[in-house]
C-alpha positions as CSV (number, residue, x, y, z in Angstrom):
1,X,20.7,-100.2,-31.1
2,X,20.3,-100.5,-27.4
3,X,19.5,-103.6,-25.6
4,X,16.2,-103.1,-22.8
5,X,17.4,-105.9,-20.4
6,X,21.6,-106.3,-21.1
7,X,21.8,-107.8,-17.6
8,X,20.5,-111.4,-19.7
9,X,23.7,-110.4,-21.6
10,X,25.5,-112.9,-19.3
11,X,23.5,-115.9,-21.1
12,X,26.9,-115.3,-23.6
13,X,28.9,-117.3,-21.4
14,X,27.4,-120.5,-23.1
15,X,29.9,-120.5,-25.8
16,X,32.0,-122.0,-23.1
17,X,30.2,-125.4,-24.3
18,X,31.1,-125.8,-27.9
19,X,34.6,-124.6,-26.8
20,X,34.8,-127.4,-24.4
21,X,32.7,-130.2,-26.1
22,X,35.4,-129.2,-29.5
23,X,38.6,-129.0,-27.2
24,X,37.6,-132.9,-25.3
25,X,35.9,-134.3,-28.4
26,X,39.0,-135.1,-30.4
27,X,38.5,-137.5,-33.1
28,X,41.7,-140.3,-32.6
29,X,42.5,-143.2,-35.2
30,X,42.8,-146.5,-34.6
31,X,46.2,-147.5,-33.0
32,X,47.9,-151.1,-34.8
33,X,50.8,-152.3,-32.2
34,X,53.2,-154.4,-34.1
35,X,56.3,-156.0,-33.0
36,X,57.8,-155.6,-29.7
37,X,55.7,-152.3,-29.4
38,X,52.5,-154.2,-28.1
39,X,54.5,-154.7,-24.8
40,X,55.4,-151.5,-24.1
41,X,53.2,-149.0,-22.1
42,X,51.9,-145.9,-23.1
43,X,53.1,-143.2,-21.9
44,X,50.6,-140.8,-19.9
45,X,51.9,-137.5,-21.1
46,X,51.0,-138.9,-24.9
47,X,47.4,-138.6,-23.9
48,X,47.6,-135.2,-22.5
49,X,50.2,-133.5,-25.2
50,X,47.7,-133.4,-28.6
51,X,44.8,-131.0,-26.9
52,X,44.3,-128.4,-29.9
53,X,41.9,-126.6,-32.1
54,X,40.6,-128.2,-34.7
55,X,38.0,-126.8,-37.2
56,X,38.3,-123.1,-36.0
57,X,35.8,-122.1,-38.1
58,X,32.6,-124.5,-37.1
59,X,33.8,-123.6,-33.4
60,X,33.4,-120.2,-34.2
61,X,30.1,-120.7,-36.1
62,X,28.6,-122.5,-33.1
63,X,29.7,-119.7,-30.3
64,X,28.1,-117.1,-32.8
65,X,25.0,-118.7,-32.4
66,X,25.4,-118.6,-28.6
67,X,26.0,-114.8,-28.8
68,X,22.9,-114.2,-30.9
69,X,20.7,-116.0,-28.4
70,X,22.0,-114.1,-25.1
71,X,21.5,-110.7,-27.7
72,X,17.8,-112.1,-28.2
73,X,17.2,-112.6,-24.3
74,X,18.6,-109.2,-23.9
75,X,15.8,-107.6,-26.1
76,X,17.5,-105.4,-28.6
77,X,15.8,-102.7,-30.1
78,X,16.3,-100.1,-32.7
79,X,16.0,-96.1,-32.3
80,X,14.6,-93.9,-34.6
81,X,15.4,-90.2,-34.4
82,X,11.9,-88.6,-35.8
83,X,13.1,-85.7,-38.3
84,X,12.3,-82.4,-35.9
85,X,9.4,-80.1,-37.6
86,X,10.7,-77.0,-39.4
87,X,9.8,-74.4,-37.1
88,X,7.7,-71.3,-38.7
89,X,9.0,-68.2,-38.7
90,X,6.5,-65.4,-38.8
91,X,6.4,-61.6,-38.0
92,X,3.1,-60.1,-36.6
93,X,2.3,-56.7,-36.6
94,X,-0.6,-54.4,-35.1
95,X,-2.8,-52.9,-37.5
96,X,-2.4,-49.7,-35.1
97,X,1.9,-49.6,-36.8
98,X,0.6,-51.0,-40.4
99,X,-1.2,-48.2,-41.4
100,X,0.3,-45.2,-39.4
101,X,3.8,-43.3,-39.8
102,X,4.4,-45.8,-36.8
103,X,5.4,-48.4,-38.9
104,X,8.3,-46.2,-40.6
105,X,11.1,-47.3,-37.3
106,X,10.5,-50.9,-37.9
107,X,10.2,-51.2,-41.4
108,X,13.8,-52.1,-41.9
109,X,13.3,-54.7,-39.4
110,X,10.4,-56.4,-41.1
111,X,12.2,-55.9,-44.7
112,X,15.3,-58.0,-43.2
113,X,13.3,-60.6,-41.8
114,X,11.2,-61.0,-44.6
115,X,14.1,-61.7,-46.9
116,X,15.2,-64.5,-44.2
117,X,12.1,-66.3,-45.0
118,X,9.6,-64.7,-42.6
119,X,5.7,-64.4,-43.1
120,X,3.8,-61.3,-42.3
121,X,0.6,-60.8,-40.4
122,X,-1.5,-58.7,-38.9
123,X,-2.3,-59.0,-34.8
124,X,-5.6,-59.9,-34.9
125,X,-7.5,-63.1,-33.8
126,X,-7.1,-64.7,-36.9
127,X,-3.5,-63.4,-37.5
128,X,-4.2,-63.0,-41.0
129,X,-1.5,-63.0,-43.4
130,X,-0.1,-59.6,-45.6
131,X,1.0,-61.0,-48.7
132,X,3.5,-59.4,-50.4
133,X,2.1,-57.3,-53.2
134,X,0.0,-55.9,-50.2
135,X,3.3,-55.0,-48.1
136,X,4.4,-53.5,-51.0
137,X,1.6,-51.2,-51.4
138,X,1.3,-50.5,-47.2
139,X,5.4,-49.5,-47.7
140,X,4.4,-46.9,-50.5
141,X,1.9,-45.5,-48.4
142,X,2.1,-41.5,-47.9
143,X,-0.8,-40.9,-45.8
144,X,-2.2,-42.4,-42.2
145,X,-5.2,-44.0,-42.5
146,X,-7.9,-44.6,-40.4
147,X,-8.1,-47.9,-38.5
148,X,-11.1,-48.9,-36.5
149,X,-10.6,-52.2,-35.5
150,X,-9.0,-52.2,-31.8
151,X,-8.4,-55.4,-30.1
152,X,-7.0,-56.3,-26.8
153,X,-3.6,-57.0,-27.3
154,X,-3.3,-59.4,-24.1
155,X,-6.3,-61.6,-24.9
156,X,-4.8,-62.2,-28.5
157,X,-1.4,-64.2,-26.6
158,X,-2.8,-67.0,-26.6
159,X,-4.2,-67.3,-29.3
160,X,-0.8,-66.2,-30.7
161,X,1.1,-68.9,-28.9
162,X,-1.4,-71.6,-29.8
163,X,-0.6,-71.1,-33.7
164,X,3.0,-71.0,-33.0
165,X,3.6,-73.5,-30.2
166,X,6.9,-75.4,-31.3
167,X,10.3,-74.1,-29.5
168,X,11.9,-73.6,-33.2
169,X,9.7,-71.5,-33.8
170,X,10.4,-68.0,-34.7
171,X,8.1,-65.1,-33.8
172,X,8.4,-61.3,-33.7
173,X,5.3,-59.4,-32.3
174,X,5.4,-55.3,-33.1
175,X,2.6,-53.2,-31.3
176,X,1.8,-49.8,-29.5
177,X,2.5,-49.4,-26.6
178,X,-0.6,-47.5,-25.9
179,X,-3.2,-48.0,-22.5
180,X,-6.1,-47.9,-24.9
181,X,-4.9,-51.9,-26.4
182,X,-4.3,-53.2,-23.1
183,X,-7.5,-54.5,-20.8
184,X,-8.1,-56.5,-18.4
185,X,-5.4,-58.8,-16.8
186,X,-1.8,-59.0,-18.2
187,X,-0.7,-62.6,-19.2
188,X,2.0,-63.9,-16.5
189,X,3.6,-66.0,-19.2
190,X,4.9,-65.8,-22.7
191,X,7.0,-68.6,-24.8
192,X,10.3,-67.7,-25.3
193,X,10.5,-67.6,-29.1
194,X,7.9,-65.1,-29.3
195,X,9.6,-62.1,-28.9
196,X,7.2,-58.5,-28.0
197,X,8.6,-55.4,-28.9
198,X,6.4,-52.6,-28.3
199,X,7.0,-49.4,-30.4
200,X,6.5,-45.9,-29.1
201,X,3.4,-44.3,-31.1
202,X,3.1,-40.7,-30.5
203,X,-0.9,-40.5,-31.6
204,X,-3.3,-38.5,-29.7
205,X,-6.9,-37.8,-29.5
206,X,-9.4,-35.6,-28.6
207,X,-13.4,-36.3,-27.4
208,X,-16.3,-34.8,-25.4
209,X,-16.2,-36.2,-21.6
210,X,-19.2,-34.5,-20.3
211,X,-21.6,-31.5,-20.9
212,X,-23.3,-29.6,-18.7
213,X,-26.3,-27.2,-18.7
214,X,-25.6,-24.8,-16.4
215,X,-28.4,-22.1,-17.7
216,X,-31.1,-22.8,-19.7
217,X,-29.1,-20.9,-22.7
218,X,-25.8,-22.3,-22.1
219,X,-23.4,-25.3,-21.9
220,X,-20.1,-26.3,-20.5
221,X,-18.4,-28.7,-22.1
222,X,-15.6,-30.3,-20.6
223,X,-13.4,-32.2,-23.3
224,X,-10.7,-34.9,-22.9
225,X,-6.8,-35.1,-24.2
226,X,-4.4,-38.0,-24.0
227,X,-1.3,-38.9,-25.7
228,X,1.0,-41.0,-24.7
229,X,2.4,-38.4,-21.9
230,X,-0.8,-38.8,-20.2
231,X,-4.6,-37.4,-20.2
232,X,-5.6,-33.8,-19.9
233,X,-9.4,-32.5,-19.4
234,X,-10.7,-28.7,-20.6
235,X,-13.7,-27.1,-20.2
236,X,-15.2,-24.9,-22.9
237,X,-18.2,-22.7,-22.7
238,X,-20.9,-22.2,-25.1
239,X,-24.2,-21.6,-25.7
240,X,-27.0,-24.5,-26.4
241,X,-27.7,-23.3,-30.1
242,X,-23.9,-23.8,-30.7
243,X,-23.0,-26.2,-33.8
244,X,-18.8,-25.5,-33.8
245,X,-16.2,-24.3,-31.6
246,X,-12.7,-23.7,-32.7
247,X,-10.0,-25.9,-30.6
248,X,-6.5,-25.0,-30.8
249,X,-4.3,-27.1,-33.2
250,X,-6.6,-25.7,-35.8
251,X,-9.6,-28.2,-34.7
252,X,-13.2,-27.7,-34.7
253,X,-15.5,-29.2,-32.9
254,X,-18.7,-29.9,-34.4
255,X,-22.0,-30.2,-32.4
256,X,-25.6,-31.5,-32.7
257,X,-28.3,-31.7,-30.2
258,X,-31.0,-34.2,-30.1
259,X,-33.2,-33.6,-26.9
260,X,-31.1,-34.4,-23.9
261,X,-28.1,-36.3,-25.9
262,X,-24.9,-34.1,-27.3
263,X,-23.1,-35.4,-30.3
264,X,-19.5,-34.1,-30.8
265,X,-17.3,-34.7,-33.6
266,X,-13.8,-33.6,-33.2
267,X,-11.3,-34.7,-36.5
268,X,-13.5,-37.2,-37.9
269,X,-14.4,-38.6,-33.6
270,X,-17.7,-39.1,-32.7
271,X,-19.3,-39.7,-29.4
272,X,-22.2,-39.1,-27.7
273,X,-23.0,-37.5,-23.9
274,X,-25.8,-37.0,-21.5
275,X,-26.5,-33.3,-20.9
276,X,-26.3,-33.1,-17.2
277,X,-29.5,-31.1,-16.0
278,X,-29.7,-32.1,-12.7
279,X,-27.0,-32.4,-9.9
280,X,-25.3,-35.3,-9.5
281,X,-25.9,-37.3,-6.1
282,X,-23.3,-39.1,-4.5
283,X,-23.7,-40.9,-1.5
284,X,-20.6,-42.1,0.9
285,X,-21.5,-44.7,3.6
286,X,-18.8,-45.4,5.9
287,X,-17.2,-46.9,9.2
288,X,-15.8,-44.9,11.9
289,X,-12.3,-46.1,10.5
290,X,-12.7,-45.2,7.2
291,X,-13.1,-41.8,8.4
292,X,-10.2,-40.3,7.2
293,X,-10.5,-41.8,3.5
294,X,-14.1,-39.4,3.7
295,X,-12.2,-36.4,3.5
296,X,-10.5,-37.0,0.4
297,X,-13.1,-38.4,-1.1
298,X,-14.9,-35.1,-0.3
299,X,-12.4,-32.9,-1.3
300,X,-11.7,-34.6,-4.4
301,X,-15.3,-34.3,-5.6
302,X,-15.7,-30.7,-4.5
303,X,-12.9,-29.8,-7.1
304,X,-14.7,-31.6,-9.7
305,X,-17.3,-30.0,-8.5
306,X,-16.0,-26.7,-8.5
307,X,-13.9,-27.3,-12.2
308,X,-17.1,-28.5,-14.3
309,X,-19.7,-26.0,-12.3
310,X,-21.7,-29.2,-12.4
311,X,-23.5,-29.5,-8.8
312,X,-22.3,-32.4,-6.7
313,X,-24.4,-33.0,-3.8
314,X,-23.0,-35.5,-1.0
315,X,-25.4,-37.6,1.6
316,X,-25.1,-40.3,3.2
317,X,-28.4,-42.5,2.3
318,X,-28.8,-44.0,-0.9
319,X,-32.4,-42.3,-2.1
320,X,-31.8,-41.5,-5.5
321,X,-27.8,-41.8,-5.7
322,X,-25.5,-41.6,-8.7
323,X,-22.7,-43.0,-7.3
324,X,-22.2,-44.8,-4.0
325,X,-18.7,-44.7,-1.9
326,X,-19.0,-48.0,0.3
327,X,-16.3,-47.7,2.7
328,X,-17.6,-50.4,4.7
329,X,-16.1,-54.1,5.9
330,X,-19.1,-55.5,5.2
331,X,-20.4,-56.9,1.8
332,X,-22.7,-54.4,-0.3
333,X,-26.6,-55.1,0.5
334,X,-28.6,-56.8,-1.5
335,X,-30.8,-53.5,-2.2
336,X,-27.8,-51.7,-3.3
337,X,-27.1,-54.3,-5.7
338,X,-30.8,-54.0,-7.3
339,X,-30.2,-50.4,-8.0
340,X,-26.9,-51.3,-9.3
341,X,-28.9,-53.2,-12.4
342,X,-30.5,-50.3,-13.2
343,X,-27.7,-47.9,-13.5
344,X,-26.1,-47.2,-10.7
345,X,-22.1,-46.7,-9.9
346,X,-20.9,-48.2,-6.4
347,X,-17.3,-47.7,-5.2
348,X,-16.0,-50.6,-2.8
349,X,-12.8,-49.9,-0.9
350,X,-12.5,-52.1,2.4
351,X,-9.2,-51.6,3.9
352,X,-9.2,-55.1,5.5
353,X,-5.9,-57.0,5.6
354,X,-2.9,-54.5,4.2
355,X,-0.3,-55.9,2.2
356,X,2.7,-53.9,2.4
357,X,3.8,-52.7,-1.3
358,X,6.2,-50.4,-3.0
359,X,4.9,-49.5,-6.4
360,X,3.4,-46.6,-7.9
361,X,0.1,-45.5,-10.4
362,X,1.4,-43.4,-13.3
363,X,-1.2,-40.4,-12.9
364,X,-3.2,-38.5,-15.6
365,X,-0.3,-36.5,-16.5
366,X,2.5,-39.1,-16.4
367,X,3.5,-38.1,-12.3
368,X,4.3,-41.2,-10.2
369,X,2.1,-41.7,-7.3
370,X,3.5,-43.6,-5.0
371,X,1.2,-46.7,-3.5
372,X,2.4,-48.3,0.3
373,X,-0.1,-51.0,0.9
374,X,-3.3,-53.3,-1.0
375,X,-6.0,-55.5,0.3
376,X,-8.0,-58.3,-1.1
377,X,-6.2,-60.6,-3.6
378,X,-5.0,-60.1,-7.3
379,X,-8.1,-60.2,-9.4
380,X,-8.6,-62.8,-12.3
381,X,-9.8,-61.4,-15.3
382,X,-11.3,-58.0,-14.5
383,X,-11.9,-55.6,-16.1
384,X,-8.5,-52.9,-14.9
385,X,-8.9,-49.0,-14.8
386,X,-5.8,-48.5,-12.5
387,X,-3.0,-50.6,-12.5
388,X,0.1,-50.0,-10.5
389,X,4.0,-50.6,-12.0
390,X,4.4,-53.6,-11.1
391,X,1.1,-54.6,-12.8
392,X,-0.9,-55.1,-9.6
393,X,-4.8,-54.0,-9.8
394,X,-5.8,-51.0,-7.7
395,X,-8.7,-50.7,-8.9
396,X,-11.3,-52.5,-11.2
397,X,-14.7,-53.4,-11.8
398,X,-17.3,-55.7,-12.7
399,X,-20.7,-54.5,-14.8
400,X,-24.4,-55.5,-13.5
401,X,-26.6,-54.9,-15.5
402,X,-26.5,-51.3,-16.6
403,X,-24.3,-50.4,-13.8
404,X,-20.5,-51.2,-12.4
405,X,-19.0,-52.1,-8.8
406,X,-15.7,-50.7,-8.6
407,X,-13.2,-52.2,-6.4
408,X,-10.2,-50.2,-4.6
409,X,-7.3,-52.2,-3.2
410,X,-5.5,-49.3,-1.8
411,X,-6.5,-46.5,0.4
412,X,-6.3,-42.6,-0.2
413,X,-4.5,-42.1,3.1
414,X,-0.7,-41.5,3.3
415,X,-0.3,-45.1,5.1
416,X,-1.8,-46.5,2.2
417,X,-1.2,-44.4,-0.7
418,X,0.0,-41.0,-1.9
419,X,-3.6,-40.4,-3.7
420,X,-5.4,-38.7,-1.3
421,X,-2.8,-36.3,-0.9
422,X,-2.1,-35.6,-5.2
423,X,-3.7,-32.8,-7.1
424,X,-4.4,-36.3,-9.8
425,X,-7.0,-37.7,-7.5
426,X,-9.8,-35.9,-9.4
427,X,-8.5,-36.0,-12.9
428,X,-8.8,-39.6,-12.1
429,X,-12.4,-39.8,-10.4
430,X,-13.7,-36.8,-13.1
431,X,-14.2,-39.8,-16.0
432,X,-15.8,-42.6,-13.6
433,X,-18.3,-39.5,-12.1
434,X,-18.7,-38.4,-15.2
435,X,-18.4,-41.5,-17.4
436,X,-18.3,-41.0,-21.5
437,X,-20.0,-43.9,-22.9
438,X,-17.9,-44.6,-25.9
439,X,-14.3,-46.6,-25.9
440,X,-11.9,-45.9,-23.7
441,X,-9.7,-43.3,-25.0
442,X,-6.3,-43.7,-22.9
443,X,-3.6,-43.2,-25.7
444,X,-1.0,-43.1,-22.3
445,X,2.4,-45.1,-23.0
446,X,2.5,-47.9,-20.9
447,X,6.2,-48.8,-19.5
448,X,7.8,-51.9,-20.9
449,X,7.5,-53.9,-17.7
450,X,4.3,-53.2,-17.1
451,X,3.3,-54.4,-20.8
452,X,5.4,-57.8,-21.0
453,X,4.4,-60.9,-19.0
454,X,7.1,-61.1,-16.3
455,X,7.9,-64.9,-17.1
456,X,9.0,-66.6,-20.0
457,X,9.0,-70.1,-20.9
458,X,10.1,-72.6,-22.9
459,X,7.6,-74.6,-25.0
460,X,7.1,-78.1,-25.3
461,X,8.2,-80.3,-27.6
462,X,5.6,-81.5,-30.0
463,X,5.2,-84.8,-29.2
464,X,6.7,-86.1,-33.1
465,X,9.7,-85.5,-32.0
466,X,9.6,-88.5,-29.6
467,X,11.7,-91.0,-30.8
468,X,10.8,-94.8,-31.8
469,X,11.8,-98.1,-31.0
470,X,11.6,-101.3,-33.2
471,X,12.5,-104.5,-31.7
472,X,14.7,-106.6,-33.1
473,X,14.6,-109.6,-31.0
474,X,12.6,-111.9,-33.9
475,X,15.8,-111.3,-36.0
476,X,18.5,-112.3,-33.6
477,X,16.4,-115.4,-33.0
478,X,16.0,-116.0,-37.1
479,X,20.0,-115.2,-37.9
480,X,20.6,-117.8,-34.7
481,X,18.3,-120.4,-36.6
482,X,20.1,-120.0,-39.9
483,X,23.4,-120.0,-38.8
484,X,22.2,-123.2,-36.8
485,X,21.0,-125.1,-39.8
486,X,24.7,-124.0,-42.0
487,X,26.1,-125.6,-39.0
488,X,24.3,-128.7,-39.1
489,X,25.3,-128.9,-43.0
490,X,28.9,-128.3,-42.2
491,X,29.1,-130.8,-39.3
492,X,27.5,-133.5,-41.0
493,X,30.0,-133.0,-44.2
494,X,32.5,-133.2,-41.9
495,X,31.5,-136.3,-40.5
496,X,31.4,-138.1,-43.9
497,X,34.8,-137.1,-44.5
């Protein structure tokens, strides 16, 4: 019990009344003077000498009723502790670790937790639960299988964090560390009871990037490998009546041409490219500053060039242009943009306001290049395609229509950046020039740091946990009434006596 206003507390101090009224109001009997008494004088100190306590208890009964009052002003009321929510305790798992050999490292894990009351899920936007005869059947599995579902492991947080929002809860998140489930912009906070482990996965793949008809009776196919050490391109040569060619690692790759569209199947992969007939046409407009930045563009697309044997022809007007370098301060025209909704590729990079940096892009092959300086602010929910250590875009993009704007917040010369000057560069530029229309196949690791949202925090409490208050003043005032009326029955007994 606590009391909202005690300074009324001091209303007590009325039990000084009854005390007094009992000590002065001393009942005396009639005094008879007989003999030789009646002339005698009384004596002052006879009318002083028989102050004392007389029914204790009725004085005591009355100051009780005092105290309950002053209690009553005070406003006394009662706190409830509201019994805290059990917190869930759930382990979530990516479909990616279910069904793969992946899942053999942290199987122990899940067993433990399981037998400490855990639930098991899957990481997908419904976080749909494994029940247990179905564990028990994914834990006797031999053989890998197949999953096609990918999701964006990032988007799913908060969905994640919605379900399990209370800070007793209990939540372990297992997935790959893989690029390929990462997109778009990495959440800046996580609650602290979720906790994100991501396990190493050492799965690879294989596709078609690009094919290109360099004679009427032959092809040159250049063809894509990442793993989680980094990406890898090839070129193969073959003729156009070709259905297979043998791939080290005992693969084949199947092929089927319909008109101008290759389909390649490489161990049970499909995907489908444009034969590139005709050169491709780049344009690069530029300021006189961005001069420098030219030259690596140039070199870098003359060794792409030069690697696919795919002609690369480089202008500087915009007539019939594949691709577009805009190194220019100035926003992109309005007739650029049309030609952007029908399928064009513009590069923006304006190396306005540098922001001094020390970070680096892991390159194709897993190399660190290192990246001095950025411009323009962090995007908010792009679409990524290089992203530095510390998680800061370099570059991304945004789709019109049937065609993208790229954005560069660095710069290829050594002030800026260590790109222009790496023998990456166009293993980086070969799959935007040269874009393979199916789903991103980056199976690159992604470091810890980069994967986790840097801050953690604590989550609220749910609001039942607030406690309650009941007042308890109409009580007080009701005990003070009945002990009033026993006094009043007492008193007037007393009085008959």
């Amino acid at each position: 019990m606590i009391l909202t206003a005690p300074y009324l507390l001091f209303a007590a101090s009325a039990i000084l009344i009854p005390i007094a009224i009992h000590l002065w109001n001393k009942r005396q009997g009639k005094t008879v003077k007989v003999g030789s008494l009646r002339w005698l004088e009384a004596s002052a100190s006879n009318r002083w000498s028989s102050i004392k306590l007389n029914n204790f208890w009725l004085l005591a009964l009355r100051c009780l009723i005092f105290i309950l009052l002053a209690v009553a002003l005070a406003q006394p009321v009662l706190e409830h502790q509201a019994q805290k929510q059990k917190g869930a305790k759930a382990i979530v798992v990516g479909e990616e670790l279910l069904y793969t050999s992946a899942l053999k490292p942290i199987k122990p894990t899940i067993d433990s937790l399981l037998q400490r009351g855990y639930t098991l899920h899957r990481y997908t936007p419904n976080l749909e639960q494994v029940q247990q005869e179905e564990w028990q059947q994914i834990s006797n599995r031999t053989q890998d299988s197949i999953v096609t579902s990918k999701y964006n492991y990032w988007s799913l947080l908060p969905a994640l964090a919605e379900k399990y929002k209370l800070p007793q809860d209990s939540v372990w998140l297992f997935t790959s560390d893989q690029q390929q489930y990462f997109e778009g912009t990495r959440p800046e906070t996580m609650p602290q009871h979720i906790r994100w482990i991501p396990v190493a996965t050492d799965k690879s793949i294989n596709w078609l990037q690009a094919a290109i008809q360099t004679t009427p009776d032959s092809l040159l196919l250049i063809l894509g490998h990442s793993s989680r050490e980094g990406t890898t391109y090839s070129k193969y040569k073959t003729t156009t009546s070709a259905q297979s060619i043998n791939l080290p690692g005992n693969q084949q790759l199947q092929l089927r041409r319909q008109q101008d569209t290759l389909q390649a199947t490489i161990s049970g992969n499909s995907s489908n490219v444009q034969v590139q007939t005709e050169p491709l046409q780049v344009a690069i407009l530029s300021e006189e500053a961005q001069q420098a930045e030219v030259r690596y563009i140039k070199a870098a697309i003359q060794a792409i060039s030069s690697y696919t044997g795919l002609p690369i022809q480089v202008k500087a007007d915009t007539a019939k242009a594949d691709w577009i370098f805009w190194l220019r301060d100035e926003q992109v025209p309005t007739s650029i943009n049309q030609q952007i909704k029908k399928g064009m590729q513009v590069w923006v990079q304006q190396g306005q306001n540098p922001q001094p940096l020390n970070t680096n892009l892991k390159g194709t092959g897993g190399t660190a290049i290192k990246v001095h300086q950025l411009s323009q602010p962090q995007p908010q929910q792009q679409n990524l395609v290089w992203t530095a250590a510390n998680a800061e875009a370099l570059l991304y993009y945004q789709t019109i229509g049937r065609g993208k704007v790229y954005t560069f917040r660095s710069a290829f010369s050594p002030t800026w950046s260590e790109l222009g000057q790496s023998a990456q560069l166009p293993e980086l530029l070969l799959p935007l020039l040269l874009p393979q229309p199916q789903a991103t196949n980056d199976y690159r690791a992604i470091d810890e740091h980069q994967l986790l949202p840097v801050n953690q925090v604590k989550a609220a409490s749910a609001s039942t946990d607030k406690t309650t208050q009941t007042p308890l003043l109409k009580w007080f005032v009701l005990a003070a009434f009945v002990l009033f009326l026993i006094e009043r029955i007492i008193a007037n007994r007393r009085s008959k006596v």
